[in-house]
Backbone as numpy.savetxt, mean C-alpha at the origin, in Angstrom:
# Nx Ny Nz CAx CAy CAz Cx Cy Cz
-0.39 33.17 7.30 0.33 32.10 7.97 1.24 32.65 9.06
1.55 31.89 10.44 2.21 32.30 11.23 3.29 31.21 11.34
4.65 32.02 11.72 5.93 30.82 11.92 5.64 29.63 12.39
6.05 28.51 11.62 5.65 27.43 12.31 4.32 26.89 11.59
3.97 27.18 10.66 2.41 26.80 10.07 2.85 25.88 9.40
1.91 24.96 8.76 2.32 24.03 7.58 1.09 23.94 6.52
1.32 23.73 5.35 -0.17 23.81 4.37 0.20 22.47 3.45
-0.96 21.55 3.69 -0.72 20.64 2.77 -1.11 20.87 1.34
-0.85 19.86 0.52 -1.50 19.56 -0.69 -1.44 21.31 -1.87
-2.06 20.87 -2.99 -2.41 22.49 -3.60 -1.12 22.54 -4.73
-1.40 23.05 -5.86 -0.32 23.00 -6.47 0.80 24.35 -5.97
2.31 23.70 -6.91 2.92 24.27 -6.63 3.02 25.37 -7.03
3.75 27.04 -6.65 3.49 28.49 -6.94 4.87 28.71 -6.73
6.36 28.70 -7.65 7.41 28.93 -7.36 7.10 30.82 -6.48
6.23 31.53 -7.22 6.09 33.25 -6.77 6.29 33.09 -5.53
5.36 31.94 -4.91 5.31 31.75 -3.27 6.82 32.01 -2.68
7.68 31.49 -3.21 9.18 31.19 -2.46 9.81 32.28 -2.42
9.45 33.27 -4.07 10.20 34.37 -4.69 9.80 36.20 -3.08
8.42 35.73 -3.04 8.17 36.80 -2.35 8.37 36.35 -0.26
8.40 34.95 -0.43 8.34 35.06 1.29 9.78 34.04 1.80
10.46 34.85 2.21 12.16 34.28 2.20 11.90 33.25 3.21
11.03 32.84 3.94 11.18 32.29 5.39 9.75 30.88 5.18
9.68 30.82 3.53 8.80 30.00 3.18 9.45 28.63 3.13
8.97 27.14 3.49 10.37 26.17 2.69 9.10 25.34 2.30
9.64 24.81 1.32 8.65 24.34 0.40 9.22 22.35 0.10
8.54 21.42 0.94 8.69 20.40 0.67 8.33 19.42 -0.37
8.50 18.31 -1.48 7.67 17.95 -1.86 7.88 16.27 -2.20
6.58 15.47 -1.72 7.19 13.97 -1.21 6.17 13.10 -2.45
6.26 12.22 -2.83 5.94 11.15 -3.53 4.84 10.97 -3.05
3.60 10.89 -4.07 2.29 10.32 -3.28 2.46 8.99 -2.67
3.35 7.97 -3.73 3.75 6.92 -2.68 3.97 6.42 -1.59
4.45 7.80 -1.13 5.14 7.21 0.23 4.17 8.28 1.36
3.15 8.67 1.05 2.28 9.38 1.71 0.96 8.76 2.48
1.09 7.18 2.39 0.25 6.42 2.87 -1.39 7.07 2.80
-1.31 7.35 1.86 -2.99 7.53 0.96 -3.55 7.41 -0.01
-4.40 7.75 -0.63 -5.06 7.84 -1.92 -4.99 8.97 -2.60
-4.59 9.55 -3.30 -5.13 10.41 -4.53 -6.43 11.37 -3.68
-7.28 10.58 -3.84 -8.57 11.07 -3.48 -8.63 11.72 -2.12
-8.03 10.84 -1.20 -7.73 11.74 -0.22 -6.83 12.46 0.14
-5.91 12.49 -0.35 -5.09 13.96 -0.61 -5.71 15.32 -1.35
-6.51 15.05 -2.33 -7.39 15.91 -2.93 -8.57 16.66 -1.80
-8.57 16.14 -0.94 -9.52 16.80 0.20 -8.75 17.28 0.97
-7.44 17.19 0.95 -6.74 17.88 2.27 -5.87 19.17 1.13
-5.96 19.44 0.09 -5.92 20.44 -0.99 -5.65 21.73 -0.50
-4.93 22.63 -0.41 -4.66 24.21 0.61 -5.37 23.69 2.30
-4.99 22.57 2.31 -5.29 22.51 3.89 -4.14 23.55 5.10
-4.60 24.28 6.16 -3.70 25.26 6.69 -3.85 24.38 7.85
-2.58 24.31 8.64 -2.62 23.87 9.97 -2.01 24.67 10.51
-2.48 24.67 11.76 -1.16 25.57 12.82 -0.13 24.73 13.48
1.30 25.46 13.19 2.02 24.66 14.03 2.55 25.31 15.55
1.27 25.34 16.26 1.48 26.02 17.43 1.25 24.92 18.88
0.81 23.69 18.41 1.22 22.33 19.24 0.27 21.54 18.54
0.45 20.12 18.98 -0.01 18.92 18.50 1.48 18.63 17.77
0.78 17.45 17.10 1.43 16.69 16.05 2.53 17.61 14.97
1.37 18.66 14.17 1.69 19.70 13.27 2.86 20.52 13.75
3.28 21.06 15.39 4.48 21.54 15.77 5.57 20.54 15.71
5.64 19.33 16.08 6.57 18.30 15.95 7.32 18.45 14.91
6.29 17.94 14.00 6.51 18.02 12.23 7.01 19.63 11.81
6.41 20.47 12.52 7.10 21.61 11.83 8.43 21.78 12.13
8.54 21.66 12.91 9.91 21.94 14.33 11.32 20.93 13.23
11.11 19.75 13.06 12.01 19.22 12.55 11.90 19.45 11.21
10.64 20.01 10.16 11.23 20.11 8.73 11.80 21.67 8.78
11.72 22.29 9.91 12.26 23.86 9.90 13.81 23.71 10.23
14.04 22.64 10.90 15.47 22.62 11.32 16.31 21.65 9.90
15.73 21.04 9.79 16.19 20.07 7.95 15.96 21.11 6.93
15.25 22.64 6.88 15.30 23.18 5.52 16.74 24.05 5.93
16.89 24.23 7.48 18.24 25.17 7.69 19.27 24.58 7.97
19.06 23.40 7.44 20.73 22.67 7.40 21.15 22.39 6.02
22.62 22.61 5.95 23.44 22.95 4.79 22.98 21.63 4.01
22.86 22.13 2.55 22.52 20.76 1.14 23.61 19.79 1.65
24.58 19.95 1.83 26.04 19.01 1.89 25.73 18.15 3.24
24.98 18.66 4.45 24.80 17.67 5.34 23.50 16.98 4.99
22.81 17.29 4.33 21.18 16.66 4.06 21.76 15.32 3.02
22.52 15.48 2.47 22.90 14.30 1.31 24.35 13.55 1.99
23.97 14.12 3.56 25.12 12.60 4.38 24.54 11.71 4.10
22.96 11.88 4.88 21.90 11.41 5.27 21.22 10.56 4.00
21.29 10.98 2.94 20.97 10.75 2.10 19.56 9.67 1.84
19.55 8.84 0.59 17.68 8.38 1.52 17.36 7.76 2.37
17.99 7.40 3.43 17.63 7.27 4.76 16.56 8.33 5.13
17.25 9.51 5.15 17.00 10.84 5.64 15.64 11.23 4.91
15.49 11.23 3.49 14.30 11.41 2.47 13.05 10.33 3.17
13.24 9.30 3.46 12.14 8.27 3.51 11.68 8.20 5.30
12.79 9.22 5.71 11.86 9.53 7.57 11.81 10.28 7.30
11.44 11.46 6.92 10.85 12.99 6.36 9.87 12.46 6.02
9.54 11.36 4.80 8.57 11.34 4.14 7.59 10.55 5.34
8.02 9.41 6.10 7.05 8.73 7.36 6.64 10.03 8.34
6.98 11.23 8.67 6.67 11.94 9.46 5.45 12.90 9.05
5.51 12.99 7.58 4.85 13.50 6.78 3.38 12.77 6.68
3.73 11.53 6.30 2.88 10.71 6.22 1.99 10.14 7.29
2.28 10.59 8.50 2.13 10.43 9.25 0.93 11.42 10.41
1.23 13.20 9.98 0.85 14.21 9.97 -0.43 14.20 9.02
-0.10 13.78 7.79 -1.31 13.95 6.75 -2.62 12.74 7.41
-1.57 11.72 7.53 -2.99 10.47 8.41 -3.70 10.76 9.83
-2.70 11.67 10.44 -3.70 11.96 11.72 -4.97 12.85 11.01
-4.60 14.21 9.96 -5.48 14.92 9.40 -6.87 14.35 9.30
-6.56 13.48 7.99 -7.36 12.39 7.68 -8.00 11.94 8.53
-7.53 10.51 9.64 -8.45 10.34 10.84 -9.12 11.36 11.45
-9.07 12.72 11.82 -9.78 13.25 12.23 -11.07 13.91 11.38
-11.09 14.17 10.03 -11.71 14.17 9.17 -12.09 13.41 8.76
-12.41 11.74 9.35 -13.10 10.55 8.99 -12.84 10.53 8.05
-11.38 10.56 7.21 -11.73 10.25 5.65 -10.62 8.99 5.39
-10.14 8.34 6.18 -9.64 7.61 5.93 -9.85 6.39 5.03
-10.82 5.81 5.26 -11.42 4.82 4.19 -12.46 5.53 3.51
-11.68 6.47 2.87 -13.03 7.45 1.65 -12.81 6.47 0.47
-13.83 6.91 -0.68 -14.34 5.98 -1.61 -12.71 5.98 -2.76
-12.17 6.89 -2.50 -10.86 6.62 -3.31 -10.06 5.46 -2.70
-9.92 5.33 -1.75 -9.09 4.28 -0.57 -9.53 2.65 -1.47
-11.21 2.71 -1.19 -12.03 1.45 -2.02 -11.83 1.18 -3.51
-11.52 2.50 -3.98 -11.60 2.04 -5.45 -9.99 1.75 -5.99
-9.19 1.84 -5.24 -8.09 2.12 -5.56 -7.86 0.11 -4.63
-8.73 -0.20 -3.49 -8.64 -1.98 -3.55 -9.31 -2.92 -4.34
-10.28 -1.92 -4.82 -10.55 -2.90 -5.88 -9.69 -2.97 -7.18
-9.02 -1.89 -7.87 -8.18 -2.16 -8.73 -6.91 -3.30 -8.38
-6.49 -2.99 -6.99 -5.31 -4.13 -6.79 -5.81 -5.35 -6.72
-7.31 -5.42 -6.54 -7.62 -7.24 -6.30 -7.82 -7.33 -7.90
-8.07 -6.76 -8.69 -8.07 -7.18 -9.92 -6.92 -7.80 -10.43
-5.95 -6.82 -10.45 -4.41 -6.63 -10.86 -4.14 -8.11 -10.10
-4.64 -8.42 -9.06 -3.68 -9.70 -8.46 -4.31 -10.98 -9.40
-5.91 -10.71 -9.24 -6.42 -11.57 -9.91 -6.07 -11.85 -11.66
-5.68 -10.88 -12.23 -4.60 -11.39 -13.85 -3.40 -11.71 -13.31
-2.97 -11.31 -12.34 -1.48 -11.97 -12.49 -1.38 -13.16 -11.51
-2.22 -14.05 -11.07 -1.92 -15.26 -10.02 -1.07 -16.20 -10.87
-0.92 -16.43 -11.81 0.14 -17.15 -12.17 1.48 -16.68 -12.18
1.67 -15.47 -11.29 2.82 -14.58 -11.76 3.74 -15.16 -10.70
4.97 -16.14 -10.88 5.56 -16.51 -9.49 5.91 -14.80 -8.86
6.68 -14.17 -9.47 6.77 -13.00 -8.50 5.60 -11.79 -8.30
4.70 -12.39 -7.93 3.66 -11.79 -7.42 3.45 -11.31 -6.48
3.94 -10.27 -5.41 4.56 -9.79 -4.18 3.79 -8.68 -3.32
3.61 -8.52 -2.29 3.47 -7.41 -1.95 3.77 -6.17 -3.09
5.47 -6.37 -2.81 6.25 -4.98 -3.04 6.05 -4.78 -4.93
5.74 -6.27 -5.27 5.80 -5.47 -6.90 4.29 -4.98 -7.20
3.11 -5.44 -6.44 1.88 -5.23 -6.50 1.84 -3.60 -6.37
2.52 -3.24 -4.98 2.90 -2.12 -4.61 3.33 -0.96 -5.30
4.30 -1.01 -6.08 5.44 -0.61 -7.23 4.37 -0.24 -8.50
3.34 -1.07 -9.07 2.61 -1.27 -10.10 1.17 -0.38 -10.06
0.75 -0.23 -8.40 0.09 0.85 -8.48 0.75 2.62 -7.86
2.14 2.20 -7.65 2.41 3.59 -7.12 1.98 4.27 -5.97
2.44 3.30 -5.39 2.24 3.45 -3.79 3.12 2.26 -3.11
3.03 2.66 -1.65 3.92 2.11 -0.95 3.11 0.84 -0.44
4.69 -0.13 0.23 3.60 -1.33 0.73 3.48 -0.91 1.69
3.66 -0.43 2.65 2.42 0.17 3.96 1.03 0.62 3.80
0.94 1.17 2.58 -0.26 1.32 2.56 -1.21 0.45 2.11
-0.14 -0.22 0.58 -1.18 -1.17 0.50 -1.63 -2.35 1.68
-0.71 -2.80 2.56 -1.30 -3.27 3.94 -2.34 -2.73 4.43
-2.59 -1.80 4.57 -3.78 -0.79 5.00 -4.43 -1.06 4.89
-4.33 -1.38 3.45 -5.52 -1.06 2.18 -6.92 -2.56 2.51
-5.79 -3.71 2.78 -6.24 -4.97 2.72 -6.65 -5.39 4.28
-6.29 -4.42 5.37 -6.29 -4.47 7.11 -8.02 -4.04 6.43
-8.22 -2.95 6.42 -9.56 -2.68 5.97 -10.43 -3.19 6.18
-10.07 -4.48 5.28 -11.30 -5.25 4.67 -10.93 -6.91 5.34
-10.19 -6.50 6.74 -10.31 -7.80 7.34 -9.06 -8.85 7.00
-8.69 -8.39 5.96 -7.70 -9.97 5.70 -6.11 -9.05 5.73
-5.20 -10.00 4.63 -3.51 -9.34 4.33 -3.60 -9.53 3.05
-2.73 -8.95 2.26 -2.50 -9.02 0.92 -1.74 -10.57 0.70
-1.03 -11.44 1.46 -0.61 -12.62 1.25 -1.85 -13.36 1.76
-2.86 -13.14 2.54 -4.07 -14.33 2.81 -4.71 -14.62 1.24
-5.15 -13.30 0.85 -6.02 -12.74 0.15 -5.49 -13.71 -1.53
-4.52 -13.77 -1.71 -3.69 -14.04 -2.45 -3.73 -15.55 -2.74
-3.22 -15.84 -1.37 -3.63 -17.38 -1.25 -4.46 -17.92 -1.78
-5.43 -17.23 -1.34 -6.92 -17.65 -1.29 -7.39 -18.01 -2.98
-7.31 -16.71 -3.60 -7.50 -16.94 -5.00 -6.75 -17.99 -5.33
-5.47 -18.23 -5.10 -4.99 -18.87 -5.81 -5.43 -20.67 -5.58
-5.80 -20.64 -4.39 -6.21 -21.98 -3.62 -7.46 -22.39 -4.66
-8.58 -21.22 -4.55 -9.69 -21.38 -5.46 -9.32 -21.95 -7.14
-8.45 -21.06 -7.51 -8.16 -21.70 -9.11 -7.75 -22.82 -9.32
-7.07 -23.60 -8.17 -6.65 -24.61 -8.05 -7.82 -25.86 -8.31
-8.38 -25.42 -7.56 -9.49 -25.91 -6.81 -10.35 -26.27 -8.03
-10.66 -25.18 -9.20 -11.42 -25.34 -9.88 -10.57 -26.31 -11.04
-9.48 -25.76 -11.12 -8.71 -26.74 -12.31 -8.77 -28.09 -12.32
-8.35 -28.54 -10.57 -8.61 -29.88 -10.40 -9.72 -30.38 -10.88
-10.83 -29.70 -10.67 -11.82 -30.45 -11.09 -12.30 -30.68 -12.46
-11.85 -29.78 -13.45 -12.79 -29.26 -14.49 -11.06 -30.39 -15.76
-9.32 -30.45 -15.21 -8.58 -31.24 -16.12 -7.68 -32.13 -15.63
-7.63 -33.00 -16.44 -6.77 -33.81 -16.17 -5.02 -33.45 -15.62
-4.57 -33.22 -14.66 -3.31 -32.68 -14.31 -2.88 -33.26 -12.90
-1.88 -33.33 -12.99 -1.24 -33.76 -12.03 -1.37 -32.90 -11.08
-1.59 -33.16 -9.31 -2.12 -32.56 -8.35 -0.72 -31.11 -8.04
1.02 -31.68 -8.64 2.04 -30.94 -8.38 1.98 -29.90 -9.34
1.32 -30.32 -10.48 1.75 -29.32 -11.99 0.33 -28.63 -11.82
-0.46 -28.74 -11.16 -1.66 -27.42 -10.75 -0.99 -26.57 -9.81
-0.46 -27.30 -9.07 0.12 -26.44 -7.53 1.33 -25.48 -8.20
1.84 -25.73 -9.00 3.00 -25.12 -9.07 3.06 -24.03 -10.49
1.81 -24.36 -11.21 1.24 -23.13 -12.11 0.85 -21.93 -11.73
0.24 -22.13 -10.13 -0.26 -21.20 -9.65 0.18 -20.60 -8.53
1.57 -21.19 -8.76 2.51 -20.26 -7.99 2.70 -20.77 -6.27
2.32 -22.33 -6.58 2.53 -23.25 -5.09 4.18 -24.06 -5.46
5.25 -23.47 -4.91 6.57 -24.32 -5.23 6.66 -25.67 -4.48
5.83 -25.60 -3.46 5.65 -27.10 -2.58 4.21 -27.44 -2.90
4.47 -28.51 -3.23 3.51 -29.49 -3.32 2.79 -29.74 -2.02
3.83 -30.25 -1.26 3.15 -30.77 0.33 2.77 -29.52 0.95
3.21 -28.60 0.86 2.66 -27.44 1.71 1.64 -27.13 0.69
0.83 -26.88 -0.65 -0.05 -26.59 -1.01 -1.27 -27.92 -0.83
-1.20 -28.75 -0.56 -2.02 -29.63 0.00 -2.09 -29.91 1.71
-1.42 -28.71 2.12 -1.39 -28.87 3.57 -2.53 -27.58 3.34
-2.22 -26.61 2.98 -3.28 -25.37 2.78 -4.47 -25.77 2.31
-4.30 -26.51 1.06 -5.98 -26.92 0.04 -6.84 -27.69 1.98
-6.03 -28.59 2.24 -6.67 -29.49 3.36 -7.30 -28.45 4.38
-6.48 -27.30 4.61 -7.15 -26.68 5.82 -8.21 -25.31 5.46
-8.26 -25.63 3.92 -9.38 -24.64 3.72 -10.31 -25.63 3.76
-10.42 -26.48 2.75 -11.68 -27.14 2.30 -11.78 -28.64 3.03
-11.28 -28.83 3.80 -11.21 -30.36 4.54 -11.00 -31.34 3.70
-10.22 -31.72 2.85 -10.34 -32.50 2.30 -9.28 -32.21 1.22
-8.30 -33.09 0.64 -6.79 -33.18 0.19 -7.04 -32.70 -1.35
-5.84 -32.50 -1.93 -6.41 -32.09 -3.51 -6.61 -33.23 -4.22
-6.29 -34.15 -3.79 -5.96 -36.03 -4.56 -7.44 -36.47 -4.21
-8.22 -36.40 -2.99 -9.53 -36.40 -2.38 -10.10 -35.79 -3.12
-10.40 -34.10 -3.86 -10.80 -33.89 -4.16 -10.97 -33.66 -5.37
-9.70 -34.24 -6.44 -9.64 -34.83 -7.41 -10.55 -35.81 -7.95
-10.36 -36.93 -6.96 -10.76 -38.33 -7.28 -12.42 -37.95 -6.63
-13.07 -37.44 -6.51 -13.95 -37.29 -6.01 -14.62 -36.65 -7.19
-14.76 -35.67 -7.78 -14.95 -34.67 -8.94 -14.78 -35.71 -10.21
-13.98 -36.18 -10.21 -14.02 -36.81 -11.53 -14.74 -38.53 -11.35
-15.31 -38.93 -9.99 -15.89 -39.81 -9.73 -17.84 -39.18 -10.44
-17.45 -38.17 -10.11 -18.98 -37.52 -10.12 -19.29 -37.35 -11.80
-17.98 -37.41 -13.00 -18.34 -37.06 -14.03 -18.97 -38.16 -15.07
């Protein structure tokens, strides 16, 4: 390695620190690393040079943050931790994009677990981005990512199911058009029949009385 290098990923080797004084050794939350598991596992003893690009940027400022005193790093305190960690995160995603691995099969399997997870909890009023987020251990930037992907947002996506269950309840029990809407996590009535209307053309009371005309 030459001054200025950076090596991602790889486990940690305290010996490393013991024998090379001029080593600094960072280490950030997969969370907040805007990836997968899986693709961090491919960038594993990855060596970069930090002799320009991106990788000097990033080196340049975690070389000047490992030589500033503990007592000024905890002014900063996590402010300071969570733009270290975006710069980071940031460095590792250009990697990635250039190694086409950005939407690798860990990225996919890791959206299909969250559409599951949303799909048991749609009755959950606090059903959120950030706790969806929190529950798989990762950040909500990424999970945004995750759902840009595949075309939609994690609040469309959301909707949507929940519009559908609606949809099916109406038809299949007897319930009031407010006490469906609001099981499934619709607190307005009029705004969840403003949504049911502009998916399916047609009102939830319409498509109530319609469904149970047919039985």
């Amino acid at each position: 390695m030459e001054p200025g290098d950076i090596v991602i990923g790889g486990a940690f080797r305290p010996d490393l620190l013991s024998r090379r004084e001029n080593l600094a050794l960072f280490r950030v939350p997969l969370c907040l690393l805007d990836a997968s598991a899986a693709d961090l596992h491919e960038l594993s003893h990855t060596h970069l040079s930090g002799r320009s690009g991106l990788t000097s940027l990033v080196s340049q400022f975690l070389t000047a943050l490992a030589r500033t005193p503990r007592h000024q790093r905890l002014t900063g305190g996590r402010r300071l931790a969570l733009n270290t960690a975006d710069l980071v995160a940031l460095l590792v995603g250009d990697v990635l994009q250039t190694r086409g691995r950005r939407s690798a099969p860990g990225a996919h399997e890791m959206l299909t677990r969250i559409q599951q997870h949303i799909q048991d909890n749609l009755m959950d009023p606090d059903l959120a981005p950030e706790s969806i987020a929190r529950a798989h251990h990762i950040s909500v930037r990424y999970l945004h990512k995750l759902f840009q992907s595949g075309g939609t947002t994690v609040s469309a996506w959301i909707r949507q199911r929940r519009l559908d269950a609606c949809r099916a309840e109406l038809r299949g029990r007897r319930r009031t058009v407010a006490a469906v809407a609001n099981s499934w996590g619709f607190a307005s009535p009029s705004h969840f029949s403003r949504l049911f209307r502009q998916t399916y053309g047609i009102t939830p009371k319409e498509w109530q009385a319609t469904v149970s005309s047919d039985v």
